[in-house]
Structures are given as structure tokens and as C-alpha cells.
Backbone as JSON, one array per atom type, in Angstrom:
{
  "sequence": "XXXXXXXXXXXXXXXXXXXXXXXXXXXXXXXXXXXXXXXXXXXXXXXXXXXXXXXXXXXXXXXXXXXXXXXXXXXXXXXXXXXXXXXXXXXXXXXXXXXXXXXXXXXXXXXXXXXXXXX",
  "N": [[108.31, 99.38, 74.44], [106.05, 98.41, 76.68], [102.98, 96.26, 76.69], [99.71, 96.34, 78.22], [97.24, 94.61, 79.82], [94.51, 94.92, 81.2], [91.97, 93.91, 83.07], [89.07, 93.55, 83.63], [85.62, 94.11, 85.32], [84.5, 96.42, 86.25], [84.09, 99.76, 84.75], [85.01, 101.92, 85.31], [87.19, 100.9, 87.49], [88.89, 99.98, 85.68], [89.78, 102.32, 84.52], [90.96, 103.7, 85.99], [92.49, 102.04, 87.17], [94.26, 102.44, 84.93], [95.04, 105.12, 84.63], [96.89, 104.85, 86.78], [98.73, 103.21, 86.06], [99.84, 104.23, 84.06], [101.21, 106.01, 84.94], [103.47, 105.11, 86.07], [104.49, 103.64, 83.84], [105.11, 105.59, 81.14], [105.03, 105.09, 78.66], [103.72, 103.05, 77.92], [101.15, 100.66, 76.09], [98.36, 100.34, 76.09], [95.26, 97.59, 76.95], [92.14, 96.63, 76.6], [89.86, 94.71, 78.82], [86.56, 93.67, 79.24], [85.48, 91.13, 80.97], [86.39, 87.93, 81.25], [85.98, 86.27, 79.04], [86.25, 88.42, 77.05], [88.69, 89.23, 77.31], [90.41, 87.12, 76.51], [89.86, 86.94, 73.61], [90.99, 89.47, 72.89], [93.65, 89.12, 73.85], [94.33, 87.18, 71.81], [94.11, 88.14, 69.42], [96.46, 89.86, 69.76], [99.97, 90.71, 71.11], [101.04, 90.61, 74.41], [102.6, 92.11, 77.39], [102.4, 92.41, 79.92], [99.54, 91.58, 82.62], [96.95, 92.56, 84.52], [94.45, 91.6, 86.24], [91.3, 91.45, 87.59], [89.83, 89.55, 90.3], [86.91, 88.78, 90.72], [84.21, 88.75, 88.4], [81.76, 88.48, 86.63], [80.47, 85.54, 85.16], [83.38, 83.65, 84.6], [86.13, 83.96, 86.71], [89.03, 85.81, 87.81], [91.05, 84.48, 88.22], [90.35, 82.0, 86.98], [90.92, 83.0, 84.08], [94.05, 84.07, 84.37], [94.59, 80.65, 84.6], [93.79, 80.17, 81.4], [95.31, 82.06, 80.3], [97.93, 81.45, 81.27], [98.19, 79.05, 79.62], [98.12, 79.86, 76.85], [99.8, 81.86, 76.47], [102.96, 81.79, 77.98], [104.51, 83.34, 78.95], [103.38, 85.98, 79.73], [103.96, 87.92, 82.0], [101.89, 88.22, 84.9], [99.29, 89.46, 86.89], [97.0, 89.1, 90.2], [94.77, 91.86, 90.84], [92.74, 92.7, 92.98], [90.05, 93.02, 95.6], [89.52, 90.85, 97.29], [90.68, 89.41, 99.79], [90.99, 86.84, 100.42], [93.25, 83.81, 101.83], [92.97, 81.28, 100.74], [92.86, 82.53, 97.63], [94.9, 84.23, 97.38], [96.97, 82.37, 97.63], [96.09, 80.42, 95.78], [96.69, 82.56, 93.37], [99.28, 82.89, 93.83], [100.03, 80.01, 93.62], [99.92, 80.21, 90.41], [102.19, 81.84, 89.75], [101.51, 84.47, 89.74], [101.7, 87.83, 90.73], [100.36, 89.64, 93.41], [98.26, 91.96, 94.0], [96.49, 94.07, 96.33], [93.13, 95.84, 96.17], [92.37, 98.76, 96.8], [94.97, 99.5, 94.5], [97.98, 99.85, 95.62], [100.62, 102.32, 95.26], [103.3, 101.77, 95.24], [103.23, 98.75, 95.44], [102.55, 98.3, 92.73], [103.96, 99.12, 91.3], [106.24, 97.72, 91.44], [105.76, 95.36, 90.4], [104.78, 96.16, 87.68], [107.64, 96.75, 87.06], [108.75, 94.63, 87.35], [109.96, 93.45, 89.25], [108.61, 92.52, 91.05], [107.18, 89.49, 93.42]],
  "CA": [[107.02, 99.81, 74.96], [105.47, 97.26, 77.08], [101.71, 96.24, 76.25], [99.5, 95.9, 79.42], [96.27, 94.06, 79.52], [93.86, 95.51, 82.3], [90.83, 93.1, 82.75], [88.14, 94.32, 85.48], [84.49, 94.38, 85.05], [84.21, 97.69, 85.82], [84.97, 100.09, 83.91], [85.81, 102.68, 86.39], [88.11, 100.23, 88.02], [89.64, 99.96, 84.24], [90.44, 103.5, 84.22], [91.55, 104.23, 87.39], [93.98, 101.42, 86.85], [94.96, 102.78, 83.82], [95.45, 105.76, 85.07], [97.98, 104.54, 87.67], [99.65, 102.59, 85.34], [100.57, 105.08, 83.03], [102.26, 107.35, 86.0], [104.81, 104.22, 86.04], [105.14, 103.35, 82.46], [104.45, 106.34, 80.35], [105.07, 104.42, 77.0], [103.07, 101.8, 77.72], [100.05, 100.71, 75.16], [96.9, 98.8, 76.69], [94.24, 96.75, 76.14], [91.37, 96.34, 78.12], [88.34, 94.29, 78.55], [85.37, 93.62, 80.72], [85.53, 89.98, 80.77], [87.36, 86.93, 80.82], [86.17, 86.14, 77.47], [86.82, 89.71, 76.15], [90.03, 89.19, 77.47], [90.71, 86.0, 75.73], [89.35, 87.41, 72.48], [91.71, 90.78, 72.85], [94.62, 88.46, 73.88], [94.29, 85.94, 71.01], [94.8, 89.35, 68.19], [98.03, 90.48, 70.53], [100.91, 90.18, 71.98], [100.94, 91.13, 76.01], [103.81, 91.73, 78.0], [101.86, 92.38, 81.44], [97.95, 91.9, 81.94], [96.73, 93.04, 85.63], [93.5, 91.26, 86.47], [90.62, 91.29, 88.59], [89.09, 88.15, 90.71], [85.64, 89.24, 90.77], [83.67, 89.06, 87.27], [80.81, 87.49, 85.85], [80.86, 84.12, 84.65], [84.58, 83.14, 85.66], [87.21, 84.67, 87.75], [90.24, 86.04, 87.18], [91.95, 82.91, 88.33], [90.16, 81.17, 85.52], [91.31, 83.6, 82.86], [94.77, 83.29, 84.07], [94.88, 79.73, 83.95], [94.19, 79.99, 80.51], [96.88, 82.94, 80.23], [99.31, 80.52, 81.38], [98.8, 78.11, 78.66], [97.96, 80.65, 75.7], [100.64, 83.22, 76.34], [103.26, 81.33, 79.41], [105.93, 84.24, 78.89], [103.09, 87.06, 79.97], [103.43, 88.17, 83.72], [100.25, 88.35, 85.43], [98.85, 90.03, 88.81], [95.66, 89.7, 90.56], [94.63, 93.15, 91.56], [91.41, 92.62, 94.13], [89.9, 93.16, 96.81], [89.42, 89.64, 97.64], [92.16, 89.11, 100.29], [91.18, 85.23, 101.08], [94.55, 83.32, 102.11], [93.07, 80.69, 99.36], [92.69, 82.84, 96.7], [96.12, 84.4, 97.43], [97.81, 81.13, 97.19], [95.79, 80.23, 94.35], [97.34, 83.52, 92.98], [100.7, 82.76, 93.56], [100.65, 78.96, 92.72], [99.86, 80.24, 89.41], [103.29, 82.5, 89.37], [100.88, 85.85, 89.62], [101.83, 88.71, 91.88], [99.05, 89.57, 94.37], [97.98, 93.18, 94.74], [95.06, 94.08, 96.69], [92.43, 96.91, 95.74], [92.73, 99.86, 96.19], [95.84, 98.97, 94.83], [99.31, 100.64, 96.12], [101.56, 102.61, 94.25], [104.95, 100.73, 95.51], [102.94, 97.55, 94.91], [102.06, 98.45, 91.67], [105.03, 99.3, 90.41], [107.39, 96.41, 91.6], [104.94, 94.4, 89.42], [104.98, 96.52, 86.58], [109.1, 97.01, 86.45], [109.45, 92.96, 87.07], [110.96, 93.54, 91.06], [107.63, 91.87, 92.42], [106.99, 88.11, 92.54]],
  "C": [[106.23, 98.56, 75.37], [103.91, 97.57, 76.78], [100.93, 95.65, 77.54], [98.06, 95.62, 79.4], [95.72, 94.7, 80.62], [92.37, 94.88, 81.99], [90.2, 93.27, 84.1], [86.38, 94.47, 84.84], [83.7, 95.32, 85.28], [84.45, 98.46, 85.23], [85.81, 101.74, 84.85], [87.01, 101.92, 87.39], [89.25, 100.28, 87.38], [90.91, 101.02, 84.31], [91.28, 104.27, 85.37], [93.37, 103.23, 87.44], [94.81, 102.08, 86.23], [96.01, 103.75, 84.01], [97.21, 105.64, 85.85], [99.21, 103.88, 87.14], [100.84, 103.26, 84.72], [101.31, 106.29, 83.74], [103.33, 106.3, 86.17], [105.17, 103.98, 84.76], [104.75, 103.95, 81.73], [104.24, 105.94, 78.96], [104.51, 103.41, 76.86], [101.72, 101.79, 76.71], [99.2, 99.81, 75.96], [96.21, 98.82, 76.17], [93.49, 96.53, 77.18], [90.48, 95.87, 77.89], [87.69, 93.96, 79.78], [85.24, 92.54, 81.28], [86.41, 88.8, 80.67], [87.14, 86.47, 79.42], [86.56, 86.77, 76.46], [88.29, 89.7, 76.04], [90.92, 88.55, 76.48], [90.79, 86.31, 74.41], [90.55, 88.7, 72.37], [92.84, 89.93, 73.05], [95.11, 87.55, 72.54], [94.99, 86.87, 69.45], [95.92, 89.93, 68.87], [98.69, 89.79, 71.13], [101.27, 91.0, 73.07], [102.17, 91.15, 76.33], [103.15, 91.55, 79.44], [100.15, 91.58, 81.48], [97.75, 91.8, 84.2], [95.29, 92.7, 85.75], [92.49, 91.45, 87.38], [90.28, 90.06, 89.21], [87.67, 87.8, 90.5], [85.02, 89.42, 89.4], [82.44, 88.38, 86.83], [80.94, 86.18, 85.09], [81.89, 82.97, 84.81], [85.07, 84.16, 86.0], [88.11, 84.79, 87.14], [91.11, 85.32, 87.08], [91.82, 82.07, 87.37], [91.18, 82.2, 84.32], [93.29, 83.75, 82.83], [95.41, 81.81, 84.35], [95.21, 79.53, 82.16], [95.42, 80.92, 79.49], [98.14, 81.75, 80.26], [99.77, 79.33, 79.9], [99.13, 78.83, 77.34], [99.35, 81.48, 75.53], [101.66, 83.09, 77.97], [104.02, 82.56, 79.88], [105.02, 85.85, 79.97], [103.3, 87.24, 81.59], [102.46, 88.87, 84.02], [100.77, 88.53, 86.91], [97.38, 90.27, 88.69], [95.72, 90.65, 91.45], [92.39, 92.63, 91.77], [91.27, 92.73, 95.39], [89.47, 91.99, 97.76], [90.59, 89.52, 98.51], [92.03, 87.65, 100.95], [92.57, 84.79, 101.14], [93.92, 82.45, 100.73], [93.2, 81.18, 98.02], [94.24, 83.74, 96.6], [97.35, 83.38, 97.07], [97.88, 81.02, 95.98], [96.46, 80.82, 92.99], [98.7, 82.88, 92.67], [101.37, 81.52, 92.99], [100.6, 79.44, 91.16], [100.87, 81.43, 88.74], [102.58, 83.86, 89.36], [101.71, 86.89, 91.05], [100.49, 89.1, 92.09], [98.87, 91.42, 94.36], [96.8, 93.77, 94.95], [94.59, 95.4, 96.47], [91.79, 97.69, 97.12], [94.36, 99.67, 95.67], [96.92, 100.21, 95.29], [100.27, 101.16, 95.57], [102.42, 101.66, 94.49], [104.49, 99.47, 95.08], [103.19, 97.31, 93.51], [103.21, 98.62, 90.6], [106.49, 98.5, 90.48], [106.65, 95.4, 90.37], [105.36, 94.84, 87.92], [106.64, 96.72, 86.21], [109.67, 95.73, 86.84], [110.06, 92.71, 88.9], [109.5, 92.72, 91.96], [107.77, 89.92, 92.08], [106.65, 87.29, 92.21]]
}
């Protein structure tokens, strides 16, 4: 049963994810927070297999939060899900080994990510 982090500062964003999630991985367990710090804090008591981010948040970005993903937890695979479609922030994305999927996101997207086939 994979464990899937869902970090978005809305919370309708949250659930809508969630939603979508759980039509690809019915056994999955998540964790969710509003925040990159919530995140951090909910990450720090678990162990993640996925965590599906936003860009867009208060205080830092999703890019910040996984940077520090990468060092805290290198094994987790990460995706920014936003509606941000800058070419820099795409890069940014991918130098940091994330898959990219833009909001609204896409089933087929969504689920190459979540069963490991995206990259």
C-alpha cells in the first residue's frame, strides 16, 4: 500500500486530488497538508512513497519543499502538479528528478506518475 503525500494550499485542490488518486490506487493511504512546513512536519512522523505537490503556496513553493524532500527522504518520488506552466519552473521541476503535471491535472498523466511509468 503505497503512502501518498498531497501538499496544495487549497484544500479543495487537496481533495479533488485525492479523489483522483484513489481511482488509480485504491489501497493507497495519504497524508496531506496545506503547507510546505505542514508538509515537512507530516513527512518527518512518516514514511512516503509518492508526495504530489503544488508550486503555488504561501511562504515557499513547492520547489522549495522538494528540495528539502530530496535531502530528507531521496528514495520518495515527487511531481509538481500546477498550473504554473513556465519553461523555468518546468526545468526547475525536472532538474530536481520530479515529474511535471499541469493543473487541472490529466488522468493518463496522473497515473504514469503514480504507477512509476512517468519521469
Amino acid at each position: 500500500m503505497p503512502v501518498i503525500l498531497i501538499v496544495d494550499d487549497s484544500r479543495v485542490a487537496r481533495l479533488s486530488l485525492r479523489r483522483m488518486v484513489s481511482a488509480i490506487a485504491p489501497d493507497a493511504e495519504f497524508l496531506e497538508a496545506g503547507s510546505v512546513d505542514e508538509a515537512l512536519s507530516v513527512v518527518a512522523g512518516a514514511a512516503i512513497d509518492l508526495a504530489v505537490i503544488d508550486y503555488n503556496m504561501p511562504e515557499k513553493t513547492g520547489l522549495e519543499l522538494a528540495e528539502d524532500l530530496r535531502t530528507s527522504a531521496p528514495s520518495v518520488r515527487l511531481a509538481l502538479c500546477t498550473a504554473n506552466i513556465q519553461d523555468a519552473v518546468i526545468e526547475r521541476a525536472r532538474n530536481l528528478g520530479m515529474a511535471f503535471i499541469p493543473k487541472p491535472p490529466d488522468t493518463a498523466v496522473l497515473t504514469a506518475f503514480i504507477t512509476g511509468s512517468a519521469p
